[in-house]
Structures are given as C-alpha cells and as structure tokens.
KOLLO-254974 format. One record per residue (C-alpha): residue number from 0; residue in one letter; y, x negated, z. Coordinates in nm, 4 decimals. Layout:
<atoms>
+-----+------+----------+----------+----------+
!  nr ! rest !       c2 !       c1 !       c3 !
+-----+------+----------+----------+----------+
! NUM !    a !        Y !        X !        Z !
...
+-----+------+----------+----------+----------+
</atoms>
This chain:
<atoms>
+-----+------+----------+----------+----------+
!  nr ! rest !       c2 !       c1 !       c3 !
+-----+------+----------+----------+----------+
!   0 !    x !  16.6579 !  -1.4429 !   4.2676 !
!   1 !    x !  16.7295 !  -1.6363 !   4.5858 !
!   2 !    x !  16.9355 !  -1.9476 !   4.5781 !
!   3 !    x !  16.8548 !  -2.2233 !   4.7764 !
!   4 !    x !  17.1128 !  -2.5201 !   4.8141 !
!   5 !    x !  16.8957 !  -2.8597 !   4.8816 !
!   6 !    x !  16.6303 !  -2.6593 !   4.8320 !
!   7 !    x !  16.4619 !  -2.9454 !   4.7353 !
!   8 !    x !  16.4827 !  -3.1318 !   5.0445 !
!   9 !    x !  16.3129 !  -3.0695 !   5.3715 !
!  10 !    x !  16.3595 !  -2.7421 !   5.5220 !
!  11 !    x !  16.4532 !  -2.6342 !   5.1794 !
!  12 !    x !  16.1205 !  -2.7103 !   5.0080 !
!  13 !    x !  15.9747 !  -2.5134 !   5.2941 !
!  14 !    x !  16.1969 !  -2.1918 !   5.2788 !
!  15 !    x !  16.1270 !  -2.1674 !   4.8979 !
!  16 !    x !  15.7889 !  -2.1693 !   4.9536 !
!  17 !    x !  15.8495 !  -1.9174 !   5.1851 !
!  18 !    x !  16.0135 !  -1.6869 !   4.9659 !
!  19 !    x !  15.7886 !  -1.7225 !   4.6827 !
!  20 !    x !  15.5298 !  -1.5814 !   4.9472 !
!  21 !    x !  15.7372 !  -1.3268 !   4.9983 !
!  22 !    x !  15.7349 !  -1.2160 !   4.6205 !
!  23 !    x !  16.0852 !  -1.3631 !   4.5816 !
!  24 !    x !  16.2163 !  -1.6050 !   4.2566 !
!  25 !    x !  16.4325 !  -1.8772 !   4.3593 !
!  26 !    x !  16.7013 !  -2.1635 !   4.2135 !
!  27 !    x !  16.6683 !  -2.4490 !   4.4547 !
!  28 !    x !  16.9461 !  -2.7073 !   4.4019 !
!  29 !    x !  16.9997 !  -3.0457 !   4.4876 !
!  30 !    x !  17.2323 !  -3.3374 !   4.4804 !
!  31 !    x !  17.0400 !  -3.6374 !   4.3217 !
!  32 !    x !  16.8016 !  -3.6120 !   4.0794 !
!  33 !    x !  16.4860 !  -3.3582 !   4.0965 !
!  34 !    x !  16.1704 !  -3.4858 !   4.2032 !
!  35 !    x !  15.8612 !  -3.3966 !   4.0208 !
!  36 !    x !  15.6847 !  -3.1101 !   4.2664 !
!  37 !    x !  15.8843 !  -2.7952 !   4.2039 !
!  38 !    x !  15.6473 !  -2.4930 !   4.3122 !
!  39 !    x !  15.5560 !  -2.2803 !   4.0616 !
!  40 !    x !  15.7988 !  -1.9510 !   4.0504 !
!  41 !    x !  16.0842 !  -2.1570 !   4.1189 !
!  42 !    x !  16.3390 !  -2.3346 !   3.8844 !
!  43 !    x !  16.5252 !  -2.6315 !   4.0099 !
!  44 !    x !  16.9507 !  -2.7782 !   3.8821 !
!  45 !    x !  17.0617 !  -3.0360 !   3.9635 !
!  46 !    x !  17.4246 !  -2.9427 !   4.1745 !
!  47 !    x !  17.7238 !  -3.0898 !   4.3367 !
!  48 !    x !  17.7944 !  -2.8121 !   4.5945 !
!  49 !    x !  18.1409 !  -2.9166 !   4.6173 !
!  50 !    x !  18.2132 !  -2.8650 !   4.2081 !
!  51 !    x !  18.3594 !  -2.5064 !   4.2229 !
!  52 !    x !  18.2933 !  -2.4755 !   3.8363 !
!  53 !    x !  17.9439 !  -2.5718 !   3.8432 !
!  54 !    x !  17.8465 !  -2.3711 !   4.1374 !
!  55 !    x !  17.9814 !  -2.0365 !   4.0155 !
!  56 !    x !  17.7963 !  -2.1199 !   3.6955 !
!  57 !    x !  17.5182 !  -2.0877 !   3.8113 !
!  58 !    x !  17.5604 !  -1.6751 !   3.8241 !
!  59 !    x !  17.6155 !  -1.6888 !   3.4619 !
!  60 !    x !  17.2821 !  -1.8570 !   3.4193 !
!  61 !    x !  17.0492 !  -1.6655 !   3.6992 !
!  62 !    x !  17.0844 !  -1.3165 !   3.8049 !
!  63 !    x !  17.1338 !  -1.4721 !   4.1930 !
!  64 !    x !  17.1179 !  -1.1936 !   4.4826 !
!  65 !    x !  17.1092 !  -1.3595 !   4.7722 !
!  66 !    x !  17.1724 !  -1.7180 !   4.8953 !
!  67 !    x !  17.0374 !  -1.9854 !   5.1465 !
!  68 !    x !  17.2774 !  -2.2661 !   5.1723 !
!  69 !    x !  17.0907 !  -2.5281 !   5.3670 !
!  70 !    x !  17.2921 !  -2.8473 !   5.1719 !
!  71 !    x !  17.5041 !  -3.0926 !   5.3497 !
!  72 !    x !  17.6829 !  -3.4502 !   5.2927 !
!  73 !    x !  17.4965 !  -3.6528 !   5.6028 !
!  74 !    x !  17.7504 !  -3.6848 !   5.8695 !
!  75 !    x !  17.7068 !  -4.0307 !   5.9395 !
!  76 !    x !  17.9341 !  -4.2323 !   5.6945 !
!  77 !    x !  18.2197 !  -4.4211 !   5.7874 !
!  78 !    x !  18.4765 !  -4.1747 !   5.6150 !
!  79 !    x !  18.3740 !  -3.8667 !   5.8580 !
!  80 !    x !  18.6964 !  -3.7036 !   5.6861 !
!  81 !    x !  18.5655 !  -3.7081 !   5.3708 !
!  82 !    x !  18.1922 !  -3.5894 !   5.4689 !
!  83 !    x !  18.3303 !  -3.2970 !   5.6581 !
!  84 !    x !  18.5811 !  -3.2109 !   5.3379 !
!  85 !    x !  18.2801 !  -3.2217 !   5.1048 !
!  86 !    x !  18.0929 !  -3.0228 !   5.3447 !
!  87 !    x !  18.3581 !  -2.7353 !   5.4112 !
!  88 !    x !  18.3921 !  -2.7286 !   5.0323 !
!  89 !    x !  18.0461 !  -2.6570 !   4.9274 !
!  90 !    x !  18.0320 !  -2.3860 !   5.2058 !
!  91 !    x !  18.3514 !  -2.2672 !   5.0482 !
!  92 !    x !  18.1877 !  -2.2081 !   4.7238 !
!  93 !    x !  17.9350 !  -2.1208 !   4.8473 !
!  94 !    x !  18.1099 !  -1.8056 !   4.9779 !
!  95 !    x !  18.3071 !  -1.7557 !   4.6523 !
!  96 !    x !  17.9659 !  -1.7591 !   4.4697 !
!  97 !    x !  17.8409 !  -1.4673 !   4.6996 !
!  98 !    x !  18.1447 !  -1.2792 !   4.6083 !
!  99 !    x !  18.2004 !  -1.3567 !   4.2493 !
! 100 !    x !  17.8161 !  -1.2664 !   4.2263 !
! 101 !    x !  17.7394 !  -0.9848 !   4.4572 !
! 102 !    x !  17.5385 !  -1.1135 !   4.6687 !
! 103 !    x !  17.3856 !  -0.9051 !   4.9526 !
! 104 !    x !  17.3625 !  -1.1858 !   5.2388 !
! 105 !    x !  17.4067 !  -1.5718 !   5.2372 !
! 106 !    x !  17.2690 !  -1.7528 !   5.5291 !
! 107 !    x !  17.4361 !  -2.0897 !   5.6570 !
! 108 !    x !  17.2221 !  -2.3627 !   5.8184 !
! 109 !    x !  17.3719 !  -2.4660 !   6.1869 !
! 110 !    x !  17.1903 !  -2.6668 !   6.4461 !
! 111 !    x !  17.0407 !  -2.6409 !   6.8090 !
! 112 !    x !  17.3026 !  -2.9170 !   6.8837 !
! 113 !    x !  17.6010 !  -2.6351 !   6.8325 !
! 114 !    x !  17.4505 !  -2.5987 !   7.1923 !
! 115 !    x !  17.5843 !  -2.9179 !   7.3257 !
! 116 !    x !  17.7308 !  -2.9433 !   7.6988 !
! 117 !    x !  17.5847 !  -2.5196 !   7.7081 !
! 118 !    x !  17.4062 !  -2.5252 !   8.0968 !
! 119 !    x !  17.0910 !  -2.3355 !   8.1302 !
! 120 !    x !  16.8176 !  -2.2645 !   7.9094 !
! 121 !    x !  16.6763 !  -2.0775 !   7.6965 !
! 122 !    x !  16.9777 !  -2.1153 !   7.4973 !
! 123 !    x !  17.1198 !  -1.7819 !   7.3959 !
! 124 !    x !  17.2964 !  -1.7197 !   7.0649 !
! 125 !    x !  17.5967 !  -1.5239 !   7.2777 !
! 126 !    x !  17.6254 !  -1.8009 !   7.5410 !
! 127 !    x !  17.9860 !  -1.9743 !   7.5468 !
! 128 !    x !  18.0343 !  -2.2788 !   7.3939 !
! 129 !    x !  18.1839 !  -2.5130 !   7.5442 !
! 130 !    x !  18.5318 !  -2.7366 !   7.4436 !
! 131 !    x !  18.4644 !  -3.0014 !   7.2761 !
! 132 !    x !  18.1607 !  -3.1953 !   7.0599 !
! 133 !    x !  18.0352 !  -3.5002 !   7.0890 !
! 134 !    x !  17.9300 !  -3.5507 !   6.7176 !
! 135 !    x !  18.0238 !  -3.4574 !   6.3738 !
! 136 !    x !  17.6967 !  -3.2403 !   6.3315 !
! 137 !    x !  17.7296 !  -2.9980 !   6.5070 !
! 138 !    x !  18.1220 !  -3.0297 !   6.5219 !
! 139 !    x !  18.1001 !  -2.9486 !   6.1409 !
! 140 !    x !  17.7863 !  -2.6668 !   6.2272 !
! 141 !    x !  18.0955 !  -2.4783 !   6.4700 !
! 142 !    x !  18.3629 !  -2.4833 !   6.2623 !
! 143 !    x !  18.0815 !  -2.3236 !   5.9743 !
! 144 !    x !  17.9664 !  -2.0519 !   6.1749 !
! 145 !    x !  18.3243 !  -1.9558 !   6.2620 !
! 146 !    x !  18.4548 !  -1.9755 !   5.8883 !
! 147 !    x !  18.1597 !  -1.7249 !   5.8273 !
! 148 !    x !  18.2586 !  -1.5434 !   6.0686 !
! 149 !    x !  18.6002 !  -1.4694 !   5.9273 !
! 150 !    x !  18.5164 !  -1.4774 !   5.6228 !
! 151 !    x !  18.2371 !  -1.1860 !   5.5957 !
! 152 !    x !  18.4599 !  -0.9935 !   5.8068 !
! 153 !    x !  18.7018 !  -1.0016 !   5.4726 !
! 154 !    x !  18.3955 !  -0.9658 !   5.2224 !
! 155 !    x !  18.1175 !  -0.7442 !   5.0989 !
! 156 !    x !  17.8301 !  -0.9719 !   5.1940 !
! 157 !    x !  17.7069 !  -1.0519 !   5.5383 !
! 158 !    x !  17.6852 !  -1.4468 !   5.6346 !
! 159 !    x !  17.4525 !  -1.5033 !   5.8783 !
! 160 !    x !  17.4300 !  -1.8542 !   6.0784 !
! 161 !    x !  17.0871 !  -2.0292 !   6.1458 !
! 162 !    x !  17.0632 !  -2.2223 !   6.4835 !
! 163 !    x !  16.7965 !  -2.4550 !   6.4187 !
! 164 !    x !  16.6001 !  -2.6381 !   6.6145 !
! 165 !    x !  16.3572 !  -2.9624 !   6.5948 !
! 166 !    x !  16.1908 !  -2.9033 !   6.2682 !
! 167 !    x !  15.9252 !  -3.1475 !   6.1966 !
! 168 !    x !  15.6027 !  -3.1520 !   5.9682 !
! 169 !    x !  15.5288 !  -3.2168 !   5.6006 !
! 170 !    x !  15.8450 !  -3.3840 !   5.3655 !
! 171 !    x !  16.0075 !  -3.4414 !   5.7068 !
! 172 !    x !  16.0937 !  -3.7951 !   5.8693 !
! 173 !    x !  15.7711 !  -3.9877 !   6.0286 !
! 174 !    x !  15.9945 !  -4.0703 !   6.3274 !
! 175 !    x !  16.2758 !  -3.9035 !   6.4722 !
! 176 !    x !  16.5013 !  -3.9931 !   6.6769 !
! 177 !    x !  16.5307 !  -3.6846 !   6.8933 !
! 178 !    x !  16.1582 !  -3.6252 !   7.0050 !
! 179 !    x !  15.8146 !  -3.7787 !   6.9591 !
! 180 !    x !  15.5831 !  -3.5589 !   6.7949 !
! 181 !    x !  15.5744 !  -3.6640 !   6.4096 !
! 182 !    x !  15.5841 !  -4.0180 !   6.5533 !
! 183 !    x !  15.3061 !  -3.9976 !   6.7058 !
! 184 !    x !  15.1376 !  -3.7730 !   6.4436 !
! 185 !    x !  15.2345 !  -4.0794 !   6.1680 !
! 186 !    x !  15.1396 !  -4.3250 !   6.4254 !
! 187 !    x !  14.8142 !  -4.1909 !   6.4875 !
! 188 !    x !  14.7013 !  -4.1412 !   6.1256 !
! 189 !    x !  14.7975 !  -4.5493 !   6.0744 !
! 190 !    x !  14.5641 !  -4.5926 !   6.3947 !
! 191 !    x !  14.9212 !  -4.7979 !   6.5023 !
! 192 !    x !  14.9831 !  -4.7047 !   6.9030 !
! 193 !    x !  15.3557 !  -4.5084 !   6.8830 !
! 194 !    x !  15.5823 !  -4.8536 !   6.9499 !
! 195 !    x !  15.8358 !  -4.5888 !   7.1534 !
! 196 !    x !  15.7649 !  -4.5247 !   7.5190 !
! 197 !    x !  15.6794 !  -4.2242 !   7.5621 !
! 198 !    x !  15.6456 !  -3.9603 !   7.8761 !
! 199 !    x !  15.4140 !  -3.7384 !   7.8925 !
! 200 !    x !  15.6086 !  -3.4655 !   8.0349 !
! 201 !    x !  15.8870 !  -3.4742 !   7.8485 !
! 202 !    x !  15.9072 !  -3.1540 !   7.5631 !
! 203 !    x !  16.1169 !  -2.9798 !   7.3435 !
! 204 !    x !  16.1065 !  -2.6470 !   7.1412 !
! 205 !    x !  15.9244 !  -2.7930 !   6.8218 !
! 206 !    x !  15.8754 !  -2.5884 !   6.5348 !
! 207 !    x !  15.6785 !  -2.6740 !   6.2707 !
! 208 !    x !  15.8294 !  -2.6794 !   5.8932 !
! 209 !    x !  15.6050 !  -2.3890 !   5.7109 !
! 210 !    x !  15.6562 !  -2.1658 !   6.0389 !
! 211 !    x !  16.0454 !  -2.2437 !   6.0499 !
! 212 !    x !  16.0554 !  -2.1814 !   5.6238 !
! 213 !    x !  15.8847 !  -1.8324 !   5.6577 !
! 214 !    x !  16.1922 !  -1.7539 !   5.9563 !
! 215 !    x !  16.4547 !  -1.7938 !   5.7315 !
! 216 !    x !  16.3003 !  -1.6606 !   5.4628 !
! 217 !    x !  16.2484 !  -1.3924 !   5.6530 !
! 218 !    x !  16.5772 !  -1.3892 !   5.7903 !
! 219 !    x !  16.7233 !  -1.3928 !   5.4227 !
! 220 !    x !  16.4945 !  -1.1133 !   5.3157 !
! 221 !    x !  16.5307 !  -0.8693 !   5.5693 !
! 222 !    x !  16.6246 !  -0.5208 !   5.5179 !
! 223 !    x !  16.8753 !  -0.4976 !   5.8070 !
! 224 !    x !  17.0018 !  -0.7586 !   6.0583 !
! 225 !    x !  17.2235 !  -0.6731 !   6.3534 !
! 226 !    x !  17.3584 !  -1.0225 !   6.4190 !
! 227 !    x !  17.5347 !  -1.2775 !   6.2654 !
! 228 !    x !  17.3538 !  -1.5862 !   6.4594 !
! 229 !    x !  17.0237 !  -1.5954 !   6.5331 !
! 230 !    x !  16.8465 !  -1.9283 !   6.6672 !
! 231 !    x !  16.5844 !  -2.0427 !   6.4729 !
! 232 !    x !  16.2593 !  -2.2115 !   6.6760 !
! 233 !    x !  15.9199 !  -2.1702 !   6.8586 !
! 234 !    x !  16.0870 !  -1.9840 !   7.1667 !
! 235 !    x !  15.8823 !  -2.2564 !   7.3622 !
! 236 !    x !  15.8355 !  -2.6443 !   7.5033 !
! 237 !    x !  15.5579 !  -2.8712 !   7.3933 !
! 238 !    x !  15.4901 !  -3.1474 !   7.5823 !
! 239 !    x !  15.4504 !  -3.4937 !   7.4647 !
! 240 !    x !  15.0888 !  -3.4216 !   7.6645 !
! 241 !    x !  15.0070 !  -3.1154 !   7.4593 !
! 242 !    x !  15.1226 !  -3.3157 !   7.1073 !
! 243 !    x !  14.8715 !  -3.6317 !   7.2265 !
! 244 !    x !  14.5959 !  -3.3380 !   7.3029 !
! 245 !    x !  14.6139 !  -3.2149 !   6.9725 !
! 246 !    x !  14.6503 !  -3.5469 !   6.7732 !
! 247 !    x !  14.3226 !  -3.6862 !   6.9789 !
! 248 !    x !  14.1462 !  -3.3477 !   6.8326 !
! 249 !    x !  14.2741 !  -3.4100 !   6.4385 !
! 250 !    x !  14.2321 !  -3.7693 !   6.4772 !
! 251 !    x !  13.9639 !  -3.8950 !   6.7371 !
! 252 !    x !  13.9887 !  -4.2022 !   6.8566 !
! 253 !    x !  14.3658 !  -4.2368 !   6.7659 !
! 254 !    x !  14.5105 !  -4.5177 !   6.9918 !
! 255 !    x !  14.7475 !  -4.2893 !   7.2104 !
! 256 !    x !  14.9549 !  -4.4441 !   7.5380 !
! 257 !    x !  15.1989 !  -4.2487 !   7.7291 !
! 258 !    x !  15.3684 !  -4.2907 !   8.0993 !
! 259 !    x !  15.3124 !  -4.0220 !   8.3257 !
! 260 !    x !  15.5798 !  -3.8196 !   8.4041 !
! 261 !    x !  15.9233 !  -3.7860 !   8.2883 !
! 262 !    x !  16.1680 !  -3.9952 !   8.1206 !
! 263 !    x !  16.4589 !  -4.0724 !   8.3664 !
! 264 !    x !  16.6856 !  -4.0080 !   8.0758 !
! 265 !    x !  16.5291 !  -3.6546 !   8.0234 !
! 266 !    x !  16.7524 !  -3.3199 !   8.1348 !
! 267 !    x !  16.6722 !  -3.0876 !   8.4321 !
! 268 !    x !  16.4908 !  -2.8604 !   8.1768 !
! 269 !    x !  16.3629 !  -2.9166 !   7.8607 !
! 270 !    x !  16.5775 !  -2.7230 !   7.6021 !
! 271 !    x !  16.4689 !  -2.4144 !   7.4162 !
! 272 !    x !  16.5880 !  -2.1611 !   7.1693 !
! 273 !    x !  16.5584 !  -1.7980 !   7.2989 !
! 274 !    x !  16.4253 !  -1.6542 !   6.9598 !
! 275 !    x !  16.4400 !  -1.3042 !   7.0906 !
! 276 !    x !  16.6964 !  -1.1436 !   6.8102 !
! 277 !    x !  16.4913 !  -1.3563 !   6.5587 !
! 278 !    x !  16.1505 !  -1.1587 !   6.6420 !
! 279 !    x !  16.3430 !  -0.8332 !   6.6920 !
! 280 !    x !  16.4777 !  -0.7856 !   6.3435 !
! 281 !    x !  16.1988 !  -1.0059 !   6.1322 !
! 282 !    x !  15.9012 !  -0.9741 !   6.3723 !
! 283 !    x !  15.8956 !  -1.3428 !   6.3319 !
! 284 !    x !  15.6371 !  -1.5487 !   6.5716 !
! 285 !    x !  15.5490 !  -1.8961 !   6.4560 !
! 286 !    x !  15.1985 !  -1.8807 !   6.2485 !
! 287 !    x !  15.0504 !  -2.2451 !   6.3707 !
! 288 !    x !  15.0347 !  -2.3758 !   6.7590 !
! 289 !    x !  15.0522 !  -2.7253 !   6.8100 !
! 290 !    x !  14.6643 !  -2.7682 !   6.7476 !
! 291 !    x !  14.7080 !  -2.5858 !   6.3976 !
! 292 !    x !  15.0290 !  -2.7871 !   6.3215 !
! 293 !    x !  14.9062 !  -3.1371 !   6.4283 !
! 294 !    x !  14.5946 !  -3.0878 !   6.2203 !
! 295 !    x !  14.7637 !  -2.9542 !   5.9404 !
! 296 !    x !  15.0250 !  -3.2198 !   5.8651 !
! 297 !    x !  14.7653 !  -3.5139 !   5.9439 !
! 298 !    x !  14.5320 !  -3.3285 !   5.6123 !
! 299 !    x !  14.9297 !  -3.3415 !   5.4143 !
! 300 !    x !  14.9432 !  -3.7220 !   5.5223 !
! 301 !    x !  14.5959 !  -3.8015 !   5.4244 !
! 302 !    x !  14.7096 !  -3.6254 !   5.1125 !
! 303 !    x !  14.9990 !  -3.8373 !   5.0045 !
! 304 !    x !  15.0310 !  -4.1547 !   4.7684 !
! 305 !    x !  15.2541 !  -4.4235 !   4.8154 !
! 306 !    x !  15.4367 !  -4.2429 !   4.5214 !
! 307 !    x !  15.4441 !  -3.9059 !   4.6329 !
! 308 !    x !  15.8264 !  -3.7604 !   4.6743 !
! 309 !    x !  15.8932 !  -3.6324 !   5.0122 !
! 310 !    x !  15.8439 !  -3.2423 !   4.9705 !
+-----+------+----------+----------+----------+
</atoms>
C-alpha cells in the first residue's frame, strides 16, 4: 500500500488515481476533513503531518510500502516561521515513518520555482542553483530536497525529489496566477471573455493533472531509479495561441481575445522542464496534448455541481 499525504487534494487525488491504475492500494491523507469522492481501492484518514504519534500510527494500521508525501502548510501566512516549522516537521516524519516502516522509496514534492534566478532553459535537474530565493516556496522546496538528500544517504530507503511544474486541469484552481490556460478554459465554458490580458505568444511547460499523476506514480512505482531529482512536466511550451486553438475546438464560439505578441513582462525564453531522466527510467511521455487536455477538463467542468468537492 502506497501512502499519499494530501492525497486528497489536487495533485494528490490525481496520483492516487494513478496508482490504483497501476494495480497499487493506497492511504491518502489529509488535513481537514474528507470530502465525499474517495476512489474506490483507496482508504482515506484524516492526518496532521506534523503529529509524530499519529503519523507513525498509521504503519500499525496499514501494511504501508512506499510513500508520496505531496502535503504542505501554504506558505503564505503571516507567521512564515511557523509554516516552514510545520512543514519541515511533517517531512520529518515523514522520513521516520519510511524507516520505522520499511519503506522502499518516499518521494517529496518540490517545485519548478526551486529553479529561480537558474539562466537558460530547458531547466536541468543538475544545473546550479543559485544563492538566494525570492519566496518561501521554493525556499522551503530547497532546503527539502537537501534534507533528503542527507538523510537517505543515512537510511535504507531512497527519497527522491519531484520538480514540478504548472499543473493544471480537473480539482485544480480556475485561475492561476502563474499562466493562463485553466483561465481561459473556465472562462470559456462561462462564455465570460478571460478579464486578464493575455499574449498570445507567451507559453509555459503545462502539464495536465492525470498526465502529471501517472509521472509520479510512475516515479513511485518504478523498479529502479538512478536519480534522486527528476523534474516533473510536459518537456515542452504551449502557447497561449495553441491553448485558445484548442478551447475554440471544445467550445465553439467561446468569446476568446488575446494581444499579439508577447507580454513585455515575459522572459527571453519561455521556461521548460527537461524531462529527459523522467522518460529514461519510467518511459513517461504525457498521454493528452493540449487538444486532448482542453477538451477533457471542459467535459469535467460540464460535469460538476455547485456542490461538487474539488477532486
């Protein structure tokens, strides 16, 4: 059985889908209370990752062999001290579950942003970091990856660190803040124009949430992995002008405006994940192109009720 920490949220729901594809049980935790739509094969608890008690517990309850610890505190709160404390601890236990239990491999969510002030891209999982970080993300996302670097040096269990990159799709936000495409998926589907401006030219390496759940599932499930950080993403751009090509296929006549061009604001290059060790080792390549993916998350938001929990 694989646990998943916030398994329940986002990404989570997605990787635990994943893994039940893949033949796998799972325990997918969460802070607050459960929602409603656990998938079948899967048993849900209710868990504060930074109780040391009531995470080892868990072993005594589940025969556990492997974790995916995807939870966080949001690092946004006032008391940044006490979000990165809660944070460190649950990845702490995290790692003394994997121990106290056996586990094989536990995988530890990072972020593209870990990649912040890097020149060049593709971004490569050996390229230096640079000093410095400009927000507690990814600030917290370094210091993880090099606590699980020490730590599986000093352990039986590999930890392996999960670059990932914009994730968007079904039980995700319907704007972000960081590139257009849900936007104006959402937008499109209210037959609202997207009230951002928007360039057509401007991209980013987009992966949709099934494709990036099967990764990491694959990444937790594979038989031998010969890195400890592997970036997690499409391995290419989509434009703002490929998103509005596919939205005006899944929803015709969708009121769509963009400026040509770039932004101003926009980099030199639009940044991407070289996924090269993640297709080496899983034979990973993303299972829906932006035509698939647009037309598959406007049938999930046709789908949904006013009521329906965020999967």
């Amino acid at each position: 059985m694989i646990l998943v920490t916030g398994g329940l949220g986002f990404i989570g729901a997605h990787v635990a889908r994943a893994l039940l594809a893949l033949g796998e049980s799972c325990l997918l935790t969460r802070h607050s209370a459960a929602p409603r739509d656990v998938p079948d094969g899967a048993v849900a608890e209710r868990l504060d990752m930074t109780d040391r008690d009531a995470f080892l517990a868990l072993g005594a309850r589940y025969a556990i062999t492997g974790i995916v610890h995807l939870a966080s505190t949001p690092l946004h709160g006032a008391d940044v001290v006490a979000e990165m404390r809660a944070n460190t601890s649950g990845l702490l236990n995290a790692f003394d579950a994997a121990r106290a239990w056996g586990v094989r491999r536990v995988c530890v969510a990072s972020t593209i942003g870990v990649y912040a002030g890097v020149r060049g891209t593709p971004f490569r999982e050996d390229a230096p970091l640079p000093p410095g970080v400009p927000h507690p993300i990814p600030a917290f996302k370094r210091s993880a990856e090099a606590l699980a670097s020490a730590i599986a040096g000093h352990a039986d269990f590999e930890a392996v660190c999960l670059r990932i990159g914009a994730v968007w799709g079904p039980g995700g936000r319907a704007d972000s803040p960081f590139f257009a495409i849900p936007g104006l998926v959402n937008a499109a589907v209210r037959a609202e124009p997207y009230a951002k401006k928007v360039y057509a030219g401007d991209g980013i390496d987009a992966l949709y949430a099934p494709d990036c759940g099967r990764a990491i599932a694959l990444l937790q499930t594979a038989g031998t992995l010969h890195h400890a950080i592997y970036n997690v993403g499409s391995g290419r751009v989509t434009t703002n002008a490929e998103a509005a090509a596919a939205i005006g296929k899944a929803v015709p006549g969708a009121p769509i405006e963009m400026a040509e061009g770039r932004s101003p604001e926009s980099p030199d290059e639009d940044y991407r994940l070289d996924v090269a060790r993640l297709h080496a080792d899983t034979g990973f390549t993303p299972a829906h192109g932006i035509d698939g993916a647009v037309a598959d998350y406007v049938t999930w938001l046709g789908g949904r009720t006013e009521d329906s929990p965020d999967r």
